[in-house]
C-alpha positions as CSV (number, residue, x, y, z in Angstrom):
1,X,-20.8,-7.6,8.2
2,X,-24.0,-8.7,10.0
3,X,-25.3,-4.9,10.6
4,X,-28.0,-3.5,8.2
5,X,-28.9,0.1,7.1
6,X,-31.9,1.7,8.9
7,X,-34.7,3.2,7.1
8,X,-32.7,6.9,6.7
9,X,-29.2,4.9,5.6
10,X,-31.3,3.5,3.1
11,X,-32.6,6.7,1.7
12,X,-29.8,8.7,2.0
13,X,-27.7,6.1,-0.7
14,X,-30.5,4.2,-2.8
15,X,-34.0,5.8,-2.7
16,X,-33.3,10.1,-2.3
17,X,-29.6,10.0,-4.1
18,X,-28.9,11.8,-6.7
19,X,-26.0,12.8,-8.8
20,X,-24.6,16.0,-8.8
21,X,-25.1,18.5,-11.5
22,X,-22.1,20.5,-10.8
23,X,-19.5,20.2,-8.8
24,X,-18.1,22.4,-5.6
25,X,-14.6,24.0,-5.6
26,X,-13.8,23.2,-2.6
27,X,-11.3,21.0,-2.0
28,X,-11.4,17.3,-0.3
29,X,-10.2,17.0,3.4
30,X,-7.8,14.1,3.7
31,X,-10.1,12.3,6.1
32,X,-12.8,12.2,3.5
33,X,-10.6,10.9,0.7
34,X,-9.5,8.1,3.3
35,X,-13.2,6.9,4.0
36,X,-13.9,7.1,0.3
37,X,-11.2,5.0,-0.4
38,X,-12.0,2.4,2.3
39,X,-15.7,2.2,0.9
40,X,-14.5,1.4,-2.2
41,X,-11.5,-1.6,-1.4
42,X,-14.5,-3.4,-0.4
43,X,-16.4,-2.9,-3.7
44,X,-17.0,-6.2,-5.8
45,X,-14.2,-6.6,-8.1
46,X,-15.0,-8.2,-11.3
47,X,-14.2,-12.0,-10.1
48,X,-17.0,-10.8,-7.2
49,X,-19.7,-9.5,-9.8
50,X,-21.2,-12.7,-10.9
51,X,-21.1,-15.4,-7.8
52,X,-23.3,-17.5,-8.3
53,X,-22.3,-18.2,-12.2
């Protein structure tokens, strides 16, 4: 966990996102649901949210 973003990682998911107005037909490949779903088991949890409390 000691890596950072660079400048365009940065961009890409804080400063230029934004949310989607509509959404695409497409379906999503199985490989894509897999790194969405390891991105999020390491999202805080609520016994995570508030640390320093």
């Amino acid at each position: 966990m000691g890596e950072t973003l660079d400048e365009g990682g940065l961009d890409l998911i804080f400063r230029a996102a934004r949310p989607r107005n509509a959404r695409r037909e497409e379906p999503v490949s199985d490989p894509g649901l897999g790194a969405v779903f390891a991105l999020m088991a390491m999202a805080p949890t609520g016994a995570k949210c508030s640390p320093a409390r």
